[in-house]
N, C-alpha and C positions, 0 to 999 in steps of 0.2 A: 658699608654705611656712608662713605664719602660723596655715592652718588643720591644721597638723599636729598630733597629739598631741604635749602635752609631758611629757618623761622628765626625771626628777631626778635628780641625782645630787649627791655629796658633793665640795664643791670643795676641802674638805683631802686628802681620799682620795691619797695617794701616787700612783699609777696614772692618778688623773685630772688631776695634776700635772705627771706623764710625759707625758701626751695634749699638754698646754698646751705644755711645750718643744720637743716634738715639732711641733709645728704652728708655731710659729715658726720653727721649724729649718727646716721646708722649704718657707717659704712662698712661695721664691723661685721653685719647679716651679710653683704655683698663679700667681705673675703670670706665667711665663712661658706656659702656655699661655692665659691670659686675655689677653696681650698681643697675642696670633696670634687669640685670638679678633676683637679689634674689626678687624683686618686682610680677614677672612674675606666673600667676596662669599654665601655661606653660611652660617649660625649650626651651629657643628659641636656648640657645649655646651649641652643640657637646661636644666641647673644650674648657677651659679656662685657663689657668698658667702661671705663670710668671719664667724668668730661674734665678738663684741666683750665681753666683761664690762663692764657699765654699772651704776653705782653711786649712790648719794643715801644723804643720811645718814638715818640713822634716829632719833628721839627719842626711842624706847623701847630702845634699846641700843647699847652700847658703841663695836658697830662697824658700817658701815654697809649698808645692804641691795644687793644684788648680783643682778642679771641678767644670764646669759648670752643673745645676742641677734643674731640674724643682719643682717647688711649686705649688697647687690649693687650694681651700676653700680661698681664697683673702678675705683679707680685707685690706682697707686702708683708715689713718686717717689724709691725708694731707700731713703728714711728712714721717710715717715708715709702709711698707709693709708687711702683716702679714699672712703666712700658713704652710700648712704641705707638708713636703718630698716626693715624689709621685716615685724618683729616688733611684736604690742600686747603693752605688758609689763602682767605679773601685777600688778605693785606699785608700780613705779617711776611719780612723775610727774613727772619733770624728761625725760623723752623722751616722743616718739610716733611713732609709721608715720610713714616719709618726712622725718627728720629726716636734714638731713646732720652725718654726722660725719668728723674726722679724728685717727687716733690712730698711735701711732707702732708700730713693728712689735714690739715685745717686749710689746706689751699684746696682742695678739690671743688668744683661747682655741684657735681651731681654725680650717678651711679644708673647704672641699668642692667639688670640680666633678665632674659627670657629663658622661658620652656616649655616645649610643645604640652600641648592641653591634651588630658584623654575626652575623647568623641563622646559625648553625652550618647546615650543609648533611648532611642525610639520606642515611646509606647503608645497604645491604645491606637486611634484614626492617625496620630501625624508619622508611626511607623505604615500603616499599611498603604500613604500615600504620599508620604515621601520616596523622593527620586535623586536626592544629592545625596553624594557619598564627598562631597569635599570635605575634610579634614579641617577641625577650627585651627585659627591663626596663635603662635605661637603666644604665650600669656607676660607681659611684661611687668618687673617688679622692681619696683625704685623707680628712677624719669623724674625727680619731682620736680626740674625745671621744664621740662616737658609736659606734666602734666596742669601746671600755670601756664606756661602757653597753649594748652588745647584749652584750659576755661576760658583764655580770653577769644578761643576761636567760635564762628557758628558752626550749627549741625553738620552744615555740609563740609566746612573746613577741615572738621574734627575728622569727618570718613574720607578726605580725599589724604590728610596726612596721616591716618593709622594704615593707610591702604600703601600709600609710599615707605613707611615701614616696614608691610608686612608683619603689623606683630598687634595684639591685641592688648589695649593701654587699660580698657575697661572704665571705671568712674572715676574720674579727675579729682572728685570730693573722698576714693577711699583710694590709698594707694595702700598696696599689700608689699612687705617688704623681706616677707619669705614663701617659699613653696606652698599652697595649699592652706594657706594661713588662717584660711576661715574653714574649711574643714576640718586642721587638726591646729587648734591655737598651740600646742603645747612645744610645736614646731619653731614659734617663737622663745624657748627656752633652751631648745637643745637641738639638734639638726637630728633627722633621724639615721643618716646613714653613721652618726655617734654611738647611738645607744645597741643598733644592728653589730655594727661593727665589735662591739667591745670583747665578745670572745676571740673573736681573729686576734686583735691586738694583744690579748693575755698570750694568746697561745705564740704571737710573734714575740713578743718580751723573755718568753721561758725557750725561746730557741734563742737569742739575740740577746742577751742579758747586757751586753755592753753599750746597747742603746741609749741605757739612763741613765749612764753617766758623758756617753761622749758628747763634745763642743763640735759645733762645726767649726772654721775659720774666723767666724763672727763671733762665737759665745754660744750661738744658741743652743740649747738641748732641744730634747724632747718634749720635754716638759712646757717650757716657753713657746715652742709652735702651737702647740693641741692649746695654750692654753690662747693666744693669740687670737687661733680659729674658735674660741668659744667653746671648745667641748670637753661637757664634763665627764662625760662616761668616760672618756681618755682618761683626762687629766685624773680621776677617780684609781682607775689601773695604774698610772703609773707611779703614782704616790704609795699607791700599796707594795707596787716590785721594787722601794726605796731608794727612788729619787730624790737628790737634794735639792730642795726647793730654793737655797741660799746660792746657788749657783748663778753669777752673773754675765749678763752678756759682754763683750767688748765696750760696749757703752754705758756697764755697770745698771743692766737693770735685770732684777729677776722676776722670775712668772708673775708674782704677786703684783709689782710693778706695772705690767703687764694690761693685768685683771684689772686694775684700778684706775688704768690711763685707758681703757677702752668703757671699763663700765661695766664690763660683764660683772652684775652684779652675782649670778648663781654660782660664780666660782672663787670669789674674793673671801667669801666664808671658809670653802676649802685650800685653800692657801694659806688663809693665815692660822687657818687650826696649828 
């Protein structure tokens, strides 16, 4: 991504303010499916990063200079966002490529991940006269700073920069922030490789019964991660193979905490049962 063009834009801009709340607000769809990503004995995402505003001060004025900048290898632990520098910035020298950072979630500017689109299938005259077999462009979900800057671009601008991404941004006016989202809205409630999964995971829990109780080095359980990534069919099993929910992490918070500080509203009820 670093050799992409770069677009400017105005970081007081109202709209590009909305982009930023916007992108914290749902940044918990972009861990959840980045969480099923490293799960995957197949890489399903193109694309995955999150953008960071990185700053240094400036001696020539007041206030200090500001790069927006992308990060990948994500990880997150509820609270603070955590990867490496994937951007060479313009100006800043207190970063470079392949710096790790970690910052907490209300700092982020934006989110993106892509995933190859299935081929729409040919009927009637435009199969027996079509002659492309190109593959559509990867489908991108989240960008909301990106896709304020493609509304303020022209037609042509908008195709020379999705072409320089290679990835398909689609309508600036509807950004989809999960897999398929208008085919199967319910995707927005639970990821589906949660609800698939959930016999795997009984049957992991009755080999591995010491899962629901153990801490990593931070606190966390099992319970706290699945509940992190949004998913209830998890979270569902492992409260039934008698998980303590009152268990807390090193910084004293547990799942329910969790669920509350992110929003997942469909698992706050099962928690606090």
């Amino acid at each position: 991504m670093e050799n992409n063009p770069i677009f400017f834009a105005d970081g007081t801009d109202p709209k590009m303010l909305e982009a930023y709340r916007k992108a914290q607000e749902t940044f918990k769809y972009f861990w959840r499916e980045q969480s099923w990503e490293y799960r995957r004995i197949i890489p399903g995402l193109s694309v995955s990063c999150v953008k960071v505003a990185f700053s240094q001060e400036d001696p020539s004025s007041d206030t200090p200079a500001v790069e927006h900048m992308w990060i990948n290898n994500i990880n997150f632990d509820g609270d603070f966002i955590k990867g490496y520098l994937i951007n060479n910035p313009n100006t800043l020298t207190n970063v470079a490529v392949g710096d790790y950072v970690e910052i907490p979630l209300n700092e982020i500017s934006d989110w993106l991940f892509a995933m190859p689109q299935r081929a729409k299938k040919a009927t009637g005259l435009s199969k027996l006269f079509s002659s492309s077999s190109k593959s559509p462009l990867p489908k991108a979900y989240g960008g909301f700073t990106i896709q304020k800057m493609r509304s303020d671009m022209s037609p042509a601008e908008r195709r020379a920069h999705d072409e320089a991404w290679q990835m398909d941004f689609g309508d600036f006016n509807d950004i989809e922030i999960v897999y398929e989202q208008k085919e199967h809205p319910e995707n927005l409630v639970e990821h589906p490789m949660s609800r698939n999964m959930k016999d795997e995971l009984v049957k992991f829990i009755n080999e591995n019964p010491a899962e629901i109780t153990g801490q990593d080095r931070n606190g966390y359980t099992l319970l706290h991660t699945e509940t992190i990534a949004g998913n209830l069919s998890s979270v569902e099993v492992i409260l039934k193979a008698g998980a303590d929910k009152s268990l807390k992490t090193n910084s004293g918070k547990t799942a329910l905490d969790f669920a509350r500080q992110l929003n997942w509203e469909h698992l706050i009820p099962v928690l606090e049962d």
